[in-house]
N, CA, C and O atoms as a CHARMM CRD file, in Angstrom:
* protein
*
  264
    1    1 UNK  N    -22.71700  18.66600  -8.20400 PROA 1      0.00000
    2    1 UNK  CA   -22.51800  17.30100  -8.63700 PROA 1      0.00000
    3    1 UNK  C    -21.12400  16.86200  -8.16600 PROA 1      0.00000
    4    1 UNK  O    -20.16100  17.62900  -8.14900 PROA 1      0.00000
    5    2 UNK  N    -21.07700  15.50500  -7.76300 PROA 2      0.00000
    6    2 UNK  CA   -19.58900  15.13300  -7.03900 PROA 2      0.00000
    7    2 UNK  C    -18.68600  14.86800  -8.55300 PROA 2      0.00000
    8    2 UNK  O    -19.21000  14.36500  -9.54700 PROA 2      0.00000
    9    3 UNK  N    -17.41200  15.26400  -8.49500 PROA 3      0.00000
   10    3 UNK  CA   -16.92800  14.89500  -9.55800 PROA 3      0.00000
   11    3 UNK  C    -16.50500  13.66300  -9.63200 PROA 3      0.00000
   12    3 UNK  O    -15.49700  13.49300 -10.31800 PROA 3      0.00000
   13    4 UNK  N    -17.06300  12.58200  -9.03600 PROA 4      0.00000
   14    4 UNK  CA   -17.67500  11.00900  -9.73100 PROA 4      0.00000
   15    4 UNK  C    -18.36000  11.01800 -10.60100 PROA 4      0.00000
   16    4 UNK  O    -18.25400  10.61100 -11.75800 PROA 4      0.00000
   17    5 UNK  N    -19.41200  11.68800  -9.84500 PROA 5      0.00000
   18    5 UNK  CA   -20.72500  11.29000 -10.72900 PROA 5      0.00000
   19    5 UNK  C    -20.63500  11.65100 -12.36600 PROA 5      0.00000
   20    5 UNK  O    -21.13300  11.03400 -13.30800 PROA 5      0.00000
   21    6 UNK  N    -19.65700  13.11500 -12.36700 PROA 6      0.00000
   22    6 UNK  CA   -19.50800  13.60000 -13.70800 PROA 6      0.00000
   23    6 UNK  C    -18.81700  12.23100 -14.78100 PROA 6      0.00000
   24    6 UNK  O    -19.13100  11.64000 -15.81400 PROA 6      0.00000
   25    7 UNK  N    -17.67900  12.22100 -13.73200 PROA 7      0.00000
   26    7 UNK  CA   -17.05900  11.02300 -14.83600 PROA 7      0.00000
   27    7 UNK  C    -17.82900   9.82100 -14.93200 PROA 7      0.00000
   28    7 UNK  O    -17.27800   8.86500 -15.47800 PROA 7      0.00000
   29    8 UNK  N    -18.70700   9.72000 -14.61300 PROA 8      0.00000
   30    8 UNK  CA   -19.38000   8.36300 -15.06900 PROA 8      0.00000
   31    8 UNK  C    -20.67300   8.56200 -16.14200 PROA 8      0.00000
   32    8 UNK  O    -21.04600   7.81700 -17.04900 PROA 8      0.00000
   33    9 UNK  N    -21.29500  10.06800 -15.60800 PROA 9      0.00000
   34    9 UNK  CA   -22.33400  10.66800 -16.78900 PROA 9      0.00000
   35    9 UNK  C    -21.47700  10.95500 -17.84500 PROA 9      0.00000
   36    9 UNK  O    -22.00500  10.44300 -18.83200 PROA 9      0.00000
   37   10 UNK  N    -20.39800  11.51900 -18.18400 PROA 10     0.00000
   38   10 UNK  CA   -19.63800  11.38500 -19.10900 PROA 10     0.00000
   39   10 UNK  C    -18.64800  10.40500 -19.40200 PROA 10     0.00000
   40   10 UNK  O    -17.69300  10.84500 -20.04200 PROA 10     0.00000
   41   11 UNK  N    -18.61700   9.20800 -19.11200 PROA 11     0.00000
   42   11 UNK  CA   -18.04500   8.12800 -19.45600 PROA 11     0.00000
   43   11 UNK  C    -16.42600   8.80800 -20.05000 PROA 11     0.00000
   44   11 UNK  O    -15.94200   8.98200 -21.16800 PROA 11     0.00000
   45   12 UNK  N    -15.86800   9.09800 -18.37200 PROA 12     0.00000
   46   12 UNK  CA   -14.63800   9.87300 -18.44600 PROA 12     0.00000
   47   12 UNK  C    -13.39100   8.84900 -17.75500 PROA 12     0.00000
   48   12 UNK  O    -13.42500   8.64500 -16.54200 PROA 12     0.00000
   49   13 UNK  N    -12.62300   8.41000 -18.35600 PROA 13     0.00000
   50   13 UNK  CA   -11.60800   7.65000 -17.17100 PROA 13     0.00000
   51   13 UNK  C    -10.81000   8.82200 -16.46200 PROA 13     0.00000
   52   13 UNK  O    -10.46400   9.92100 -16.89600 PROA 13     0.00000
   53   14 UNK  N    -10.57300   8.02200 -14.81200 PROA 14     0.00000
   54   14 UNK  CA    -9.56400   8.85900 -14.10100 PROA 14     0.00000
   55   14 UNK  C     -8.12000   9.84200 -14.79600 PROA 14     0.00000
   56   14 UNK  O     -7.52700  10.91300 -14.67600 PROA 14     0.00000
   57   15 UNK  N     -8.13000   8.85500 -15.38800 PROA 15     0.00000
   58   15 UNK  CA    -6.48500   9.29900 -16.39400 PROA 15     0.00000
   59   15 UNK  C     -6.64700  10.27300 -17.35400 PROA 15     0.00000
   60   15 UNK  O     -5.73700  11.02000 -17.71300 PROA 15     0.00000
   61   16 UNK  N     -8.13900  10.30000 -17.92300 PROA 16     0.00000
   62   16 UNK  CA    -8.15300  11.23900 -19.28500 PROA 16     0.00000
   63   16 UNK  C     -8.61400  12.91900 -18.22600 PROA 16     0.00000
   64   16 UNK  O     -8.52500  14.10700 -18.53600 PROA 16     0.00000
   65   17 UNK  N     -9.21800  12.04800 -16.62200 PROA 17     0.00000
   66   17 UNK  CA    -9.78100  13.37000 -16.37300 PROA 17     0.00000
   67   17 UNK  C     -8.42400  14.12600 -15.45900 PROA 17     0.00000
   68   17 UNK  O     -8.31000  15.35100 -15.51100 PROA 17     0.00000
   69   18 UNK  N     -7.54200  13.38000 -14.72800 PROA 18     0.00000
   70   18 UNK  CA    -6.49100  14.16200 -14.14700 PROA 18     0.00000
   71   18 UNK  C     -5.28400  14.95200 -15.55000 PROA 18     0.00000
   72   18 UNK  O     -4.53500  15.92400 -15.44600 PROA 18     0.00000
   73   19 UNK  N     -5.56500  13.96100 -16.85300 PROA 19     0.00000
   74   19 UNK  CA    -4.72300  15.02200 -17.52100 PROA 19     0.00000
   75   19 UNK  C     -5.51600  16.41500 -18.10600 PROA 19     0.00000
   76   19 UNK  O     -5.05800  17.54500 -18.27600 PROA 19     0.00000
   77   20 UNK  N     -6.52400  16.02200 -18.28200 PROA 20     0.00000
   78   20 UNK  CA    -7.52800  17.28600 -18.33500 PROA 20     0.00000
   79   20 UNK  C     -7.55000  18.74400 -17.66000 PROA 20     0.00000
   80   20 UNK  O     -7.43500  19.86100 -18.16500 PROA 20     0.00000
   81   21 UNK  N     -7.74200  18.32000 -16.32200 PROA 21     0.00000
   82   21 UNK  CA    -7.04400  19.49800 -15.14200 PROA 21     0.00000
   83   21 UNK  C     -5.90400  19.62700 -14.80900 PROA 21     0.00000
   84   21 UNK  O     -5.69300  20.54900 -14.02100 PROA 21     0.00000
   85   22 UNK  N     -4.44600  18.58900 -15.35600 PROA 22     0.00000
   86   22 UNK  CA    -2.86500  18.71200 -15.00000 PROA 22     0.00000
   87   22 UNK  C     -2.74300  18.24600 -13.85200 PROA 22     0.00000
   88   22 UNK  O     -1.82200  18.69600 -13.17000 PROA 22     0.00000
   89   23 UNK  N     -3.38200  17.49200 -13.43900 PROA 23     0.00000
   90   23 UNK  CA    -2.68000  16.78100 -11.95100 PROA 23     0.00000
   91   23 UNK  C     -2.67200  15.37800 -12.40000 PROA 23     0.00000
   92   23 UNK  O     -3.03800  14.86100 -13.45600 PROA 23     0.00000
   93   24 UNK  N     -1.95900  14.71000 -10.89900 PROA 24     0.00000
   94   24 UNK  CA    -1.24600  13.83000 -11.52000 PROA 24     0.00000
   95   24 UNK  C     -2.66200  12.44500 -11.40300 PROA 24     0.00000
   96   24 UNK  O     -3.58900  12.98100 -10.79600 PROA 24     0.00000
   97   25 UNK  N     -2.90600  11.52200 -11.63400 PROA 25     0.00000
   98   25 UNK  CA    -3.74400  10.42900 -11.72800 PROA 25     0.00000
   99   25 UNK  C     -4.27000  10.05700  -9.81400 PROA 25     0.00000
  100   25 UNK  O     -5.39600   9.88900  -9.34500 PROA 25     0.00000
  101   26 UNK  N     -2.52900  10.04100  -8.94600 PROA 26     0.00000
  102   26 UNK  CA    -3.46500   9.75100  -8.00900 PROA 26     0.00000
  103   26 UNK  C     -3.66100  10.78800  -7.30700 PROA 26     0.00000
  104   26 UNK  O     -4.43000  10.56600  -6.37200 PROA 26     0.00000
  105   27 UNK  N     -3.19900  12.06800  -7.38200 PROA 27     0.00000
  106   27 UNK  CA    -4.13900  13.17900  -7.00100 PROA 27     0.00000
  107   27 UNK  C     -5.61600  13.43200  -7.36300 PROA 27     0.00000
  108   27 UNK  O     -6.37600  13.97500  -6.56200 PROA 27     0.00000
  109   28 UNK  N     -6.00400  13.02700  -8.58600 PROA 28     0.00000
  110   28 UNK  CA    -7.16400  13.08700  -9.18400 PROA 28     0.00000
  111   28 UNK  C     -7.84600  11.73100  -8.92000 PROA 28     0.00000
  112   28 UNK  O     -9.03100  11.99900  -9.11400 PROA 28     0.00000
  113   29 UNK  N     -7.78200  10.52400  -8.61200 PROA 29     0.00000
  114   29 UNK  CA    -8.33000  10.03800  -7.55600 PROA 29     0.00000
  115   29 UNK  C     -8.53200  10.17100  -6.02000 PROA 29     0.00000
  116   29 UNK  O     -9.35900   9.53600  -5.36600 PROA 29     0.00000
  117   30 UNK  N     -8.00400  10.72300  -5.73200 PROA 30     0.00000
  118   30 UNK  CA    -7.86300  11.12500  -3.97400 PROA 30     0.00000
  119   30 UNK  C     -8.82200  12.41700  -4.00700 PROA 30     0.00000
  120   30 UNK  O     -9.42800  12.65200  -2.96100 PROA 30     0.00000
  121   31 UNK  N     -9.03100  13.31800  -5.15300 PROA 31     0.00000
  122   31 UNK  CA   -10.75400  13.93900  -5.23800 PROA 31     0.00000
  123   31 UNK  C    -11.35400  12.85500  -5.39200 PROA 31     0.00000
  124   31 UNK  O    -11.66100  12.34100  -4.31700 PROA 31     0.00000
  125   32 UNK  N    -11.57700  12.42800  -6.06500 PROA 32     0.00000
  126   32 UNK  CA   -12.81700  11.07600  -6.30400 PROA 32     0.00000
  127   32 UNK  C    -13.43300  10.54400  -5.02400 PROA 32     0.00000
  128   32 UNK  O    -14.62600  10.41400  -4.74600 PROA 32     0.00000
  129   33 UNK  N    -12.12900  10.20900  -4.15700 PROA 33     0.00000
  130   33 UNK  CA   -12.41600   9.20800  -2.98300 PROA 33     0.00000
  131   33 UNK  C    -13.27500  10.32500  -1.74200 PROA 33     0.00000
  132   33 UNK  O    -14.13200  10.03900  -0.90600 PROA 33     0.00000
  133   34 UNK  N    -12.70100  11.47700  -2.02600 PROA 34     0.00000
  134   34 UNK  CA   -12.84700  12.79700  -1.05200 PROA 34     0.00000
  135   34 UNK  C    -11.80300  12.51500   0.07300 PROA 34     0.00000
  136   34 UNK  O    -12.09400  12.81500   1.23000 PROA 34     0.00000
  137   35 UNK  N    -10.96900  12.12200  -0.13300 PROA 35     0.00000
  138   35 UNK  CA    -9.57100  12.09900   0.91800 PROA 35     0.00000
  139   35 UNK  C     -8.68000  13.19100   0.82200 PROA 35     0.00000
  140   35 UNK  O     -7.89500  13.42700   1.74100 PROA 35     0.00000
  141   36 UNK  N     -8.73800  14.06400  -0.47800 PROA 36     0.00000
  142   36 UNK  CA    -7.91700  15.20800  -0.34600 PROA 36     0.00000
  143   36 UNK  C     -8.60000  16.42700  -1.46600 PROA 36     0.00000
  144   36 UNK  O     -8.55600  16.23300  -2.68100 PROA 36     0.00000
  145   37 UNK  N     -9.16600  17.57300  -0.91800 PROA 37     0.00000
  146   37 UNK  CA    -9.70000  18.35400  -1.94100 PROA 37     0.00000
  147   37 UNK  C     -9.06700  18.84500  -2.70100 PROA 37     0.00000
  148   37 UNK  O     -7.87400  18.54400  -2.65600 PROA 37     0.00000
  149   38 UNK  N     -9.46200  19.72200  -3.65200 PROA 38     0.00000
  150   38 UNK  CA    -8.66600  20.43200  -4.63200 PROA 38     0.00000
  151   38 UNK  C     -8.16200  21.66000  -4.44200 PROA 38     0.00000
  152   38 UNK  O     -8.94900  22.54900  -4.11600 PROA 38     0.00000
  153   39 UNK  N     -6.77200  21.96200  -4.60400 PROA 39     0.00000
  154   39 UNK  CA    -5.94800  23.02400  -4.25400 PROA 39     0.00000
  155   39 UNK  C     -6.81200  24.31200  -4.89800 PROA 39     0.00000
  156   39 UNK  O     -7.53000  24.09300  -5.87400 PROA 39     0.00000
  157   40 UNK  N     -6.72200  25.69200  -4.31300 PROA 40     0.00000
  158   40 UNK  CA    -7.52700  26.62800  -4.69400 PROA 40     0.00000
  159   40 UNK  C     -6.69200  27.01800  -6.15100 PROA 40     0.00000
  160   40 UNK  O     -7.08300  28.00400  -6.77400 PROA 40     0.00000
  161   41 UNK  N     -6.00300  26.54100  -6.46100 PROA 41     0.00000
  162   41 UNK  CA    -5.32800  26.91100  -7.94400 PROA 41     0.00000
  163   41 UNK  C     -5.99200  25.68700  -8.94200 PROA 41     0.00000
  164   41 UNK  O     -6.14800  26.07300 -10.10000 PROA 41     0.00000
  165   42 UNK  N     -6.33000  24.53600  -8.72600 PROA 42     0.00000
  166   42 UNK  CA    -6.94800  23.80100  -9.15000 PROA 42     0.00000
  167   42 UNK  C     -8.16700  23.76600  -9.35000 PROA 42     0.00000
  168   42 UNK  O     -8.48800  24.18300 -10.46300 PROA 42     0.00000
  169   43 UNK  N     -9.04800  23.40200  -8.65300 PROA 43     0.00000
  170   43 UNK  CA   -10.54900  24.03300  -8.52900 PROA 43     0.00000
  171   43 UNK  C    -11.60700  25.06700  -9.91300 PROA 43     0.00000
  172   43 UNK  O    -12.65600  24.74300 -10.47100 PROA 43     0.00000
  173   44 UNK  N    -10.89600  26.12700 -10.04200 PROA 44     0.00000
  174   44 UNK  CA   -11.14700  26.70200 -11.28100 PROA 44     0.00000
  175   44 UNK  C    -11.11500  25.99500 -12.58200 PROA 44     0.00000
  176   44 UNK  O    -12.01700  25.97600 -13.41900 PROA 44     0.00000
  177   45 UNK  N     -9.68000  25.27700 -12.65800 PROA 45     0.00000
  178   45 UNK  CA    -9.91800  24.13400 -13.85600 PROA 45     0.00000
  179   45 UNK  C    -10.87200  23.01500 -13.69400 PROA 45     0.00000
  180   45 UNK  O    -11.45000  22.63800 -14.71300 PROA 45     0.00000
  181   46 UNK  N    -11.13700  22.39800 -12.52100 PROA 46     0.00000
  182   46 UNK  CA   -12.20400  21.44000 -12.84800 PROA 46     0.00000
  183   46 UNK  C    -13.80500  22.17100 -12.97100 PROA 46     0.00000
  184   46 UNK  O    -14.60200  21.65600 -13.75600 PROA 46     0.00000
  185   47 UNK  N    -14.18200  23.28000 -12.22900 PROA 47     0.00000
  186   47 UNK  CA   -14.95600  24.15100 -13.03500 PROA 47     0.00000
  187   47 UNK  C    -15.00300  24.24500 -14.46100 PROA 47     0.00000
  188   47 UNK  O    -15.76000  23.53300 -15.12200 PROA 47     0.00000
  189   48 UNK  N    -14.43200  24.87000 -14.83700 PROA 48     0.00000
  190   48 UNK  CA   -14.18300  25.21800 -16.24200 PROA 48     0.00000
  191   48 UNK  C    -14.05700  24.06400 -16.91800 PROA 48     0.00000
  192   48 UNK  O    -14.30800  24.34600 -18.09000 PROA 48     0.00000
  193   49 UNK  N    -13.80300  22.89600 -16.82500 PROA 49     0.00000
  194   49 UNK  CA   -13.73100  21.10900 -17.34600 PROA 49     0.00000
  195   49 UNK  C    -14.89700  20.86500 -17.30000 PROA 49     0.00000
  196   49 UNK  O    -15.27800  20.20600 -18.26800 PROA 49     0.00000
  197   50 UNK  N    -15.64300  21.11000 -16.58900 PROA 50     0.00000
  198   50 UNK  CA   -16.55600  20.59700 -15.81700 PROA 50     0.00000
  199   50 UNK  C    -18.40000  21.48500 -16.74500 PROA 50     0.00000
  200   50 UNK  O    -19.59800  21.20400 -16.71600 PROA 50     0.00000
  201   51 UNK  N    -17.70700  22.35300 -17.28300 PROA 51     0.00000
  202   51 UNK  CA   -18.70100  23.62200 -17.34400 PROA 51     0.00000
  203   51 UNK  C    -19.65600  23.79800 -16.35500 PROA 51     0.00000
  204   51 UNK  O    -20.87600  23.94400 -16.42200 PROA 51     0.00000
  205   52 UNK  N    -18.68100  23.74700 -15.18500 PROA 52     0.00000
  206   52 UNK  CA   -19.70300  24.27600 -13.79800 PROA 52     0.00000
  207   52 UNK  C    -20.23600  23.09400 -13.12000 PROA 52     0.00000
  208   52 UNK  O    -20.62600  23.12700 -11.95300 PROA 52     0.00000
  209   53 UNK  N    -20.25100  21.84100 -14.00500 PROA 53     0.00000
  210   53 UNK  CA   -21.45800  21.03100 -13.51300 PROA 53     0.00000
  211   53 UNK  C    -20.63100  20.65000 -11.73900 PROA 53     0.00000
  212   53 UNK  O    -21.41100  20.46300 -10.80500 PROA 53     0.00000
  213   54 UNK  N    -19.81700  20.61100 -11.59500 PROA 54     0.00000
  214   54 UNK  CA   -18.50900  20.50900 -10.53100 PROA 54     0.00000
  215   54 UNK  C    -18.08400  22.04600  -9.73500 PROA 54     0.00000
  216   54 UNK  O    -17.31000  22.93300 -10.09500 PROA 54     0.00000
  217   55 UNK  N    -18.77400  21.94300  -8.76500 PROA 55     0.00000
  218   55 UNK  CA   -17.66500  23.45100  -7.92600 PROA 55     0.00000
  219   55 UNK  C    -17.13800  23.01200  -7.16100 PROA 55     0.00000
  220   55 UNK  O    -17.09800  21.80400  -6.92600 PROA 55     0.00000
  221   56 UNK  N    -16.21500  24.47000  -6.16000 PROA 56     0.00000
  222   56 UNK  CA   -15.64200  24.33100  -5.02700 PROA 56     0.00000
  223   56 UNK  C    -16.87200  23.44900  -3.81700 PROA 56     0.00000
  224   56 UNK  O    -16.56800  22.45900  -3.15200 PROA 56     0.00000
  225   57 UNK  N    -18.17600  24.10600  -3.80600 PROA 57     0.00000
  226   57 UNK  CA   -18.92500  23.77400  -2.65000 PROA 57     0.00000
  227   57 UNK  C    -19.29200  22.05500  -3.30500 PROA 57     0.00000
  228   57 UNK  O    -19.95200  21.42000  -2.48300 PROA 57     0.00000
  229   58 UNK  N    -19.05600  21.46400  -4.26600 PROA 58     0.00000
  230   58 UNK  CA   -19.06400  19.69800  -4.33300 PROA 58     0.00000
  231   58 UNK  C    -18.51800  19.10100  -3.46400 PROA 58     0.00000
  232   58 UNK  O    -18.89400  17.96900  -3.16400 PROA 58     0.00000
  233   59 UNK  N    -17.17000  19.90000  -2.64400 PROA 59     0.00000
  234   59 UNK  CA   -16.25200  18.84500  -2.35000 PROA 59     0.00000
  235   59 UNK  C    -16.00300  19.05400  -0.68400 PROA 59     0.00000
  236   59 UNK  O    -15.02600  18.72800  -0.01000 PROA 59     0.00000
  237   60 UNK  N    -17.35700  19.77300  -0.25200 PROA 60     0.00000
  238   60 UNK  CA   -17.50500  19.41800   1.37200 PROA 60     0.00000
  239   60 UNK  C    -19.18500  19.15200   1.61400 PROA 60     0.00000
  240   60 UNK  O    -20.19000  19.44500   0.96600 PROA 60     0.00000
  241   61 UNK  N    -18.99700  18.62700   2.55800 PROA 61     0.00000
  242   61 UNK  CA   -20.49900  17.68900   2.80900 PROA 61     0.00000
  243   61 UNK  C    -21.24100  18.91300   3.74200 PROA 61     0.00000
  244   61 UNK  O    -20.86400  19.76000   4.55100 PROA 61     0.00000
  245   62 UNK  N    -22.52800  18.48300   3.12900 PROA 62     0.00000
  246   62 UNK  CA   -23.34000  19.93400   4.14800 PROA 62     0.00000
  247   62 UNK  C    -23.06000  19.91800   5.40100 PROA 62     0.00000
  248   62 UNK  O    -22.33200  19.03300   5.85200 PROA 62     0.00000
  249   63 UNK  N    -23.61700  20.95000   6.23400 PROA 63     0.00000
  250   63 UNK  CA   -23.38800  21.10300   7.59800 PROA 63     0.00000
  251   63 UNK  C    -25.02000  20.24500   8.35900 PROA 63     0.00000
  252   63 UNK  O    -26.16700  20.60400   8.09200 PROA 63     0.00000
  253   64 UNK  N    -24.79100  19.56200   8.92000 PROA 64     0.00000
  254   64 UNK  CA   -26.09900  19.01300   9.70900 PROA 64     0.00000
  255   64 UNK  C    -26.84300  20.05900  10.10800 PROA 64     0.00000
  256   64 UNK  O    -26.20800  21.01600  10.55100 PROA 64     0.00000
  257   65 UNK  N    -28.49300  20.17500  10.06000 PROA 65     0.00000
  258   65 UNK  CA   -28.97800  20.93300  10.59400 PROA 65     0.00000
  259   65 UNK  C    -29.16800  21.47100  12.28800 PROA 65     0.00000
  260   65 UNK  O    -29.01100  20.59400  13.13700 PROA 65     0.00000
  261   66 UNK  N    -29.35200  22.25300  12.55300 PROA 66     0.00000
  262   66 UNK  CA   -29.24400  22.32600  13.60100 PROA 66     0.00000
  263   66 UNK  C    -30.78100  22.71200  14.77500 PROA 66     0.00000
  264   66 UNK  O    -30.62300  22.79200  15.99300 PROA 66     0.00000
């Protein structure tokens, strides 16, 4: 699940969700947008925020088939 979609199935604002995981608001939009992923020290907390519904593999787009 993209971690958009979470915050909107959980009717989460940006602000409650970057203090949630400790980053700062526009780091935690710049996941949202997919302009900058989440640091491998980060990642685990939005897991764990997330109870999974959010992983590492959310935040790259499949590979085209070939």
């Amino acid at each position: 699940m993209k971690l958009i979609d979470y915050l909107k199935q959980e009717n989460i604002s940006v602000q409650d969700g970057a203090d949630e995981i400790g980053v700062s608001r526009q780091a935690f939009n710049r996941y949202l947008t997919g302009s900058r992923r989440p640091h491998h020290t980060v990642m685990p907390r939005i897991r764990e925020w997330t109870n999974g519904a959010v992983t590492a593999d959310d935040f790259f787009e499949p590979s085209p088939a070939e």
